[in-house]
N, C-alpha and C positions, 0 to 999 in steps of 0.2 A: 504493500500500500504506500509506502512512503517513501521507496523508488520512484513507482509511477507518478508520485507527487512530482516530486524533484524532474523528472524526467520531462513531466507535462511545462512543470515549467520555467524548463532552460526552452525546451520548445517554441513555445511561446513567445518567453519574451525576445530567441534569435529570429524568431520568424515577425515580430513587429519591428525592431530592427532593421532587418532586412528590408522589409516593405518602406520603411521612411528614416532612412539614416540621417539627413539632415535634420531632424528635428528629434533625433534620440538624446533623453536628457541623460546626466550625468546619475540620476539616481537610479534610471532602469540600467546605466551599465554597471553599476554598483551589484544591483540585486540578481545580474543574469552570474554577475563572478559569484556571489552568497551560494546563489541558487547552483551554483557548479558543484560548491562544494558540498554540500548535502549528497550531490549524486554521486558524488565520488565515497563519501561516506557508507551512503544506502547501496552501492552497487555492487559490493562482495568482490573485487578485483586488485585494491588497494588495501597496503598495508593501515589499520586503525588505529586511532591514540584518541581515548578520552581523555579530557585535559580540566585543569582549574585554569581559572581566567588570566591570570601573571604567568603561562608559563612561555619559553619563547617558541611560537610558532613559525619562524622565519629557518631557527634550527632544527624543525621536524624537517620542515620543506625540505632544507636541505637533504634530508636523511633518506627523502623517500618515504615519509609518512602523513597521509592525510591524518589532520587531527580537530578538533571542536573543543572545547569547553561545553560541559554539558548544559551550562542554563542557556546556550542557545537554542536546545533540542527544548525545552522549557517554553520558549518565547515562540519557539516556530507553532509548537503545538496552540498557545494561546491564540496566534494573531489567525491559525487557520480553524477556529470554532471547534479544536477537539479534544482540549485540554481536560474537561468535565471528566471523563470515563477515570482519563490518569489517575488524574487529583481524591477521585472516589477508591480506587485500586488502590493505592496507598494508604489512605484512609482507614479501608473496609481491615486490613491488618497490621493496623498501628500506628500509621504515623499521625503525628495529630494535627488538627486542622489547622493550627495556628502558628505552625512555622512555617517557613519558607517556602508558597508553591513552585515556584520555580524548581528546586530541589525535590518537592512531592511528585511533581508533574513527571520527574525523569522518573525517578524512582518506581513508578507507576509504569510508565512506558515501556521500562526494563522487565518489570514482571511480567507486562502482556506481548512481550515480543518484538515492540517496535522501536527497541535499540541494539543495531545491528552490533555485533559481538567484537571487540577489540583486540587486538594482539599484545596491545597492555597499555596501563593506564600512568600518567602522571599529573599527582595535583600539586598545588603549592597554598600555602598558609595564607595569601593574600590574596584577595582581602577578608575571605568570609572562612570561619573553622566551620561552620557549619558545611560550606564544599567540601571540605578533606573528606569531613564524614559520611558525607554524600558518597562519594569517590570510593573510601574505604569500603562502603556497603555495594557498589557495583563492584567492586574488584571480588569479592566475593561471589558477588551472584555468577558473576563471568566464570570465575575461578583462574583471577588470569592475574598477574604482578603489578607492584604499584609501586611508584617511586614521587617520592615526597619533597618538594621544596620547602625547604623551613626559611621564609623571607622574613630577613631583620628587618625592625621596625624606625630603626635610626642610620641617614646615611651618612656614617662614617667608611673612613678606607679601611679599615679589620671588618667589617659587616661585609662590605661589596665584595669584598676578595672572600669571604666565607664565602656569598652564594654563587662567586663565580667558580669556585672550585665543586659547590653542589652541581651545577650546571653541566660543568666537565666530566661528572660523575656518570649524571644523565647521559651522557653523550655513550660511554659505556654502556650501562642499561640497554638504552636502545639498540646499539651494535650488537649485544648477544640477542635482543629477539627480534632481530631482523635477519643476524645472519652476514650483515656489511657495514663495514667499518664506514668511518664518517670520512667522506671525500673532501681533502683541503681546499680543492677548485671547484665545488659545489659549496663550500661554507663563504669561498669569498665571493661569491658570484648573489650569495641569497643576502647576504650584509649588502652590498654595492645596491641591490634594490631595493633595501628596508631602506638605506640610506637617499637613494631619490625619492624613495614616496614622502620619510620622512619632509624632507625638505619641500616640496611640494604641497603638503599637506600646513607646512607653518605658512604660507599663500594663502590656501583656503582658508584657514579660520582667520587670517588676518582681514583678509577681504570681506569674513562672513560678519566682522565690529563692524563696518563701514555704515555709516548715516546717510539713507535707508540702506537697511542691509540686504543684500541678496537671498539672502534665507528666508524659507517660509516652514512651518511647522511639519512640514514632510521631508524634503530634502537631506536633511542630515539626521534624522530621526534614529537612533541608536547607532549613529554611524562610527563615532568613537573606536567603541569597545569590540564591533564586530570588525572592524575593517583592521582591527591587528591578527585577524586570521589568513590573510592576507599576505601579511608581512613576508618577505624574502623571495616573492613570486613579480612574476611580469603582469599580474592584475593589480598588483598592491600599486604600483607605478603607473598601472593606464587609468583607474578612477582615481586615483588623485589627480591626473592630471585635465581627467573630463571635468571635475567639477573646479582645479581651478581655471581651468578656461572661461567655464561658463561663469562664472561670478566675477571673473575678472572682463565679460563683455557687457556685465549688467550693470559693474559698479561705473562703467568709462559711460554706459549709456542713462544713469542714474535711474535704474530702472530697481522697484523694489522686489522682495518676496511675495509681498501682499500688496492686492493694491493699493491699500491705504494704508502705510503705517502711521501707527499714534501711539501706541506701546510698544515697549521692549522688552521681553520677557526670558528669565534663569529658569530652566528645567532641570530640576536637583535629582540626581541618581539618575533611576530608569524610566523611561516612557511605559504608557499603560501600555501592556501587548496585545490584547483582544480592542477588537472594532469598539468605539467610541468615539463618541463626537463633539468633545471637548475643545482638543488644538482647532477643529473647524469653527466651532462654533466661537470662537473666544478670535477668530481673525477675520469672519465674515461681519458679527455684531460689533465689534467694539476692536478692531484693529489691532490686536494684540498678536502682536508675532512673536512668536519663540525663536530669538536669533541665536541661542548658545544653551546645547546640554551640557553640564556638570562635567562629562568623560570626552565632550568634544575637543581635546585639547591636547597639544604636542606639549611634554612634560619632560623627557629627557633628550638628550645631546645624539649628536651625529654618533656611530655606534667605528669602534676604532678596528677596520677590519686586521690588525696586526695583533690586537689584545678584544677578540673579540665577546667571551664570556663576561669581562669585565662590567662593558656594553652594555649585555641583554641584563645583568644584574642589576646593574644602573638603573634598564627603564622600569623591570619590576618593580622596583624601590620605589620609582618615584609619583606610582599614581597615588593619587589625592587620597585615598582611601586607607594608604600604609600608616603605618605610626598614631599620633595622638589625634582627637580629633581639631586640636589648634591647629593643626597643620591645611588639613583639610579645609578650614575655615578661613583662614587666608588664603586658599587657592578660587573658595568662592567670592572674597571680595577682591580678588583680582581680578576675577572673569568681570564682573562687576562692573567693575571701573572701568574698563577696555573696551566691552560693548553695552556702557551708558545704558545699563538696564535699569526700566523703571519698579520694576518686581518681579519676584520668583515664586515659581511654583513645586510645591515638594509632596509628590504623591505618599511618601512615608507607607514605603510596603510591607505590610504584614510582617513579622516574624525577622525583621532583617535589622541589625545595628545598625545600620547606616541610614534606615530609610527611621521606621519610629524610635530606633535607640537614639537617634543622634539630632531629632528634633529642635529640642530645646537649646542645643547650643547652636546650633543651623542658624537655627533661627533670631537669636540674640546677637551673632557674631554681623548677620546681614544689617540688624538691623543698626546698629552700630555705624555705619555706614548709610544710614539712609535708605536703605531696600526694604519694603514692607517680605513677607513672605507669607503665601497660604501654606497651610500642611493641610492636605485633603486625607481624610482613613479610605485610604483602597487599598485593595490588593492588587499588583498588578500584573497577575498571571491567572486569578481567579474569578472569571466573570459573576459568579454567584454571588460575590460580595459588593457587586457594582449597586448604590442608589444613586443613579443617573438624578431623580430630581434634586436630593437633595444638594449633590455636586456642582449639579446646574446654578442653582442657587445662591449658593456659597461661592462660586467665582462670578458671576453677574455683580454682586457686592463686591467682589474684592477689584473685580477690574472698575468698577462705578467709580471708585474708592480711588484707584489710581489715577482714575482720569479729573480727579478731582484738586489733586494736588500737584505743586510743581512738582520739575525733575530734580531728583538728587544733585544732578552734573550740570544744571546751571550756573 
């Protein structure tokens, strides 16, 4: 079933493509590479690696292994209406409703069959323990090996150089269950193109601050976090480069994301997965664009292809999400500042430190700076706990609200 998924649609989106290449935007070339990798996942041909979300997927590439982070297999299931069954499956024999669907969803999925079977797993500590656990319990069901990133919380050079010597470990690991040692001229070849997208990619977000910004509430929608799947491939390098084209023709033509912008809007963590009509509603009534998520943002350094684990250490460390949550908190009023947002929005997901543990200082730290902030109670992998009206509600007031008062960055 979720072959045929994946399969229907690389189909698709190369067969529209195809039909009107001039007007193929930057986010369907985005989702036809996503949508590659699922099938190369689901298609039993390719060596597999379930993965935690920090690990370096540029040096699977390298290695000859498709790999994912499992809360993508989480969010696919949400945004295509069939998370329900999962999220019950896990449920019906323990896990309980109130932590992380994202994690329930997989774990669900696995017991019904529809996570294709890995050659073996590696997680890493960062950002969520609740993933190791996750991880732990497929390595299990699989009955297949698992290898652990323990990411320090503080970057100092005795911490980087621990995880770059974990990393090198890894690189072992995966040489005994593949069967082939790691090719030096495949390691620099997959670094040299993490390193253009990289760079490519500090373009786009730069362009995506710009007054009106290019962005509109679909465009970069988890684009962040999913596009380091990417990393060390020749697609990581041609969507960064489609979408900075395209915001670099929109910002010289002062053309917006939305027609009208009037707000600027911080989307904190994750976007809801399942259909919802929020980011629409909140940029058709009241102009509020979402020009920057929380993870859309380049955080560490060109990656040193001569000391290359170092690198991938580095960028693990440096998402927003490692270490204390001050840290975290300055990175959100730097987004802040950058792209003169008038308020944020923080779905505060279920069962997740970062989304309702970390509320309260999110929230304090913004505001410190002038950002008001909503915390909406959703879940954002569990349609069942959606109350649209009241949501509806509750941001109609809060964007009323902003439109009522100056900007901060006047």
């Amino acid at each position: 079933m979720m072959r045929q998924y994946f399969d229907d649609l690389v189909t698709g989106i190369e067969g529209a493509i195809a039909a009107d290449p001039e007007n193929t935007s930057p986010r369907k070339i985005y989702t036809l590479e996503v949508a590659r990798i699922g099938q190369r996942l689901y298609g039993g041909e390719e060596r597999v690696a379930w993965c935690g979300i920090t690990v370096p997927f540029d040096l699977l590439a390298a290695m000859g292994v498709t790999s994912c982070f499992v809360e993508f297999v989480g969010a696919m299931l949400a945004s295509t209406g069939m998370v329900e069954a999962f999220l019950e499956e896990a449920e019906q024999v323990g896990f309980a409703g109130d932590t992380c669907a994202y994690h329930r969803s997989v774990l669900g999925a696995a017991r019904k069959g529809f996570m294709p079977e890995p050659d073996f797993l590696v997680a890493a500590t960062c950002p969520c323990s609740g993933g190791v656990a996750v991880m732990e319990l497929l390595a299990r069901h699989f009955e297949k090996d698992l290898f652990v990133l323990n990411v320090p919380q503080e970057m100092t050079d005795t911490n980087v150089q621990y995880l770059a010597d974990q990393i090198k470990d890894m690189v072992g690991f995966i040489a005994d269950h593949t069967g082939q040692p790691l090719d030096p001229d495949a390691l620099q070849a997959a670094v040299a193109k993490t390193n253009a997208a990289r760079e490519k990619l500090v373009d786009v977000y730069h362009l995506a601050s710009r007054v009106p910004s290019p962005v509109n509430g679909k465009a970069l929608n988890n684009f962040g976090i999913v596009a380091a799947l990417l990393l060390g491939t020749d697609a990581a390098v041609k969507v960064a480069e489609a979408f900075r084209q395209d915001f670099k023709e929109k910002v010289a033509a002062e053309e917006a994301g939305i027609a009208d912008e009037k707000l600027r809007l911080l989307w904190i963590q994750n976007r809801i997965q399942f259909k919802n009509p929020i980011v629409k509603m909140m940029e058709d009534e009241y102009g509020a664009a979402v020009v920057i998520d929380e993870l859309n943002d380049i955080t560490w350094g060109p990656i040193d292809p001569d000391d290359p684990y170092r690198g991938m250490a580095e960028r693990a460390m440096s998402i927003p999400f490692n270490g204390a949550n001050t840290r975290r908190v300055s990175h959100l009023q730097d987004l802040a500042r950058r792209y003169r947002i008038d308020g944020a929005i923080n779905p505060c997901h279920w069962g997740c430190r970062q989304g309702t543990g970390s509320r309260g200082i999110v929230g304090q730290g913004l505001k410190e700076i002038g950002v008001p902030v909503l915390n909406l109670e959703v879940d954002c992998v569990d349609p069942r706990n959606f109350a649209e009206g009241q949501l509806r509600t509750r941001i109609e007031a809060f964007t009323e609200m902003l439109m009522e008062r100056p900007s901060p960055w006047d």
